[in-house]
C-alpha positions as CSV (number, residue, x, y, z in Angstrom):
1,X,-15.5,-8.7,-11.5
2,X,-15.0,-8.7,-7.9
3,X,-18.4,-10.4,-7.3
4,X,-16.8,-13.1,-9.4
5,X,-14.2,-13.2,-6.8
6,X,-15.3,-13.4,-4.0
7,X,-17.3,-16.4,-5.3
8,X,-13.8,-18.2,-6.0
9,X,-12.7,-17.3,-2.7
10,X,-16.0,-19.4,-1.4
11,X,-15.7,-21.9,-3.2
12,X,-12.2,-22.2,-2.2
13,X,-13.7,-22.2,1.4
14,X,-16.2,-25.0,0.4
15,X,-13.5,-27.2,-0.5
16,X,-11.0,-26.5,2.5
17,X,-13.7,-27.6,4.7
18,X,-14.3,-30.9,2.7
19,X,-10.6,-31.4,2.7
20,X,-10.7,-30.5,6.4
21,X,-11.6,-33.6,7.4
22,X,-9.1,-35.7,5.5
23,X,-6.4,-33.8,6.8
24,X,-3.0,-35.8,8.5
25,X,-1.9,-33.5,11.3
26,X,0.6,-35.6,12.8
27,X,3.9,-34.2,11.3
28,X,5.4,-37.5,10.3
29,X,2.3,-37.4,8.3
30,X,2.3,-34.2,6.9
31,X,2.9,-35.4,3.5
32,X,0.1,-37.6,2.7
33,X,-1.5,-33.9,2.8
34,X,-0.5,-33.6,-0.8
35,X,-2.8,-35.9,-2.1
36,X,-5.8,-34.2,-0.7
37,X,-7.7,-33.3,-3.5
38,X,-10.2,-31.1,-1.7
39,X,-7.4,-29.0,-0.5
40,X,-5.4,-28.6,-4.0
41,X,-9.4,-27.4,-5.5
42,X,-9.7,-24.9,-2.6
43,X,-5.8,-23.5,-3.5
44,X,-6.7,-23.4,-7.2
45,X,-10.1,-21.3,-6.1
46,X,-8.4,-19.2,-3.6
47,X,-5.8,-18.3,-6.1
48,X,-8.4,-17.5,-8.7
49,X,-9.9,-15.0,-6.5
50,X,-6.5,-13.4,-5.7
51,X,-6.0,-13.1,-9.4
52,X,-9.5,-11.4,-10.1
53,X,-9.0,-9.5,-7.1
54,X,-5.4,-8.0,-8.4
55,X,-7.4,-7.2,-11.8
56,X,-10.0,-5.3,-9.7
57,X,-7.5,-3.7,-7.8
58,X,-5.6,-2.2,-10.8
59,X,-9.2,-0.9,-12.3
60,X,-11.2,0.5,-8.9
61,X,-10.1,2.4,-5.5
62,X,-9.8,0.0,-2.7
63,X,-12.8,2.0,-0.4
64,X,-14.9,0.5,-3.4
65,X,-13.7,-2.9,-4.0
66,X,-12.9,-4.8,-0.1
67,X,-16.5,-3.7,1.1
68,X,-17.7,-6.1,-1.7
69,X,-15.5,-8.8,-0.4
70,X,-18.1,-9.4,2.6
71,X,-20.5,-10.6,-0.1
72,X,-18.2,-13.9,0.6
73,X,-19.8,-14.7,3.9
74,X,-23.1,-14.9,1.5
75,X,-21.5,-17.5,-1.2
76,X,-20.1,-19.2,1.3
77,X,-23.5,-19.7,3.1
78,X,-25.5,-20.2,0.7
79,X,-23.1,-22.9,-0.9
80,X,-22.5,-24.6,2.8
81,X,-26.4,-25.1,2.7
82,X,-26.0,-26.8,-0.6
83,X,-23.0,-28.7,-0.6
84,X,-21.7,-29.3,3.1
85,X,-25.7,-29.9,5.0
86,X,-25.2,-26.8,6.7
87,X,-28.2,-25.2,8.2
88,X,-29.6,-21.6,7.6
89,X,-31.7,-19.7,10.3
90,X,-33.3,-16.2,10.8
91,X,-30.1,-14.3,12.4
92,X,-27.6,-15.3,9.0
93,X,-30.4,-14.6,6.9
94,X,-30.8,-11.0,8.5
95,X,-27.1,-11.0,8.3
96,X,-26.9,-11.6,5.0
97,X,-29.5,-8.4,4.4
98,X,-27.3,-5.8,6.6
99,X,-23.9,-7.1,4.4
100,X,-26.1,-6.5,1.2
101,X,-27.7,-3.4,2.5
102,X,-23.8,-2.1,3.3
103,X,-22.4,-2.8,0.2
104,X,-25.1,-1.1,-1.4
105,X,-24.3,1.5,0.6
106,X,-20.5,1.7,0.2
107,X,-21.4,1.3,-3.6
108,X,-23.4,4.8,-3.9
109,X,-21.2,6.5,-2.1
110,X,-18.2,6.0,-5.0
111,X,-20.7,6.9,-7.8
């Protein structure tokens, strides 16, 4: 379940970055901010994963369930390769192994 969301929580990411760019920072525009789409997606995935996060929470001890969380830094990779041109090179990619490695970790030692 938490897998699931920390995948909502990159997503979310994915689309505050898209909405990033059409963002009014000038307070008098502030507003306008309301009609970003991209943003309104990213709160809808971001709440999501709070949601499926609370549920986890209320089933699992918290030493068991935040060390999966850092599996978000490889959703949100992976989809900033696919969706935002992002590129991926040999240090995220052994990255990516030590986080796996760690939660694998962390997951043995609450069997």
């Amino acid at each position: 379940m938490v897998i699931i969301g920390t995948f909502f929580g990159a997503i979310g990411a994915v689309f505050f970055k898209k909405g990033s760019g059409e963002l009014y920072t000038h307070i008098k525009d502030a507003l306008k901010n309301l009609r970003n789409k991209n943003l309104w997606i990213g709160i809808f995935f971001y709440c999501a994963a709070i949601v499926v996060y609370l549920i986890a929470l209320k089933q699992e001890k918290l030493t068991y369930i935040y060390p999966l969380a850092s599996l978000t830094y490889i959703w949100i990779a992976l989809l900033s390769v696919k969706y935002l041109g992002e590129r991926m090179n040999a240090a995220k990619v052994w990255g990516f192994i030590l986080i796996i490695g760690g939660v694998i970790l962390v997951g043995l030692g609450n069997v």
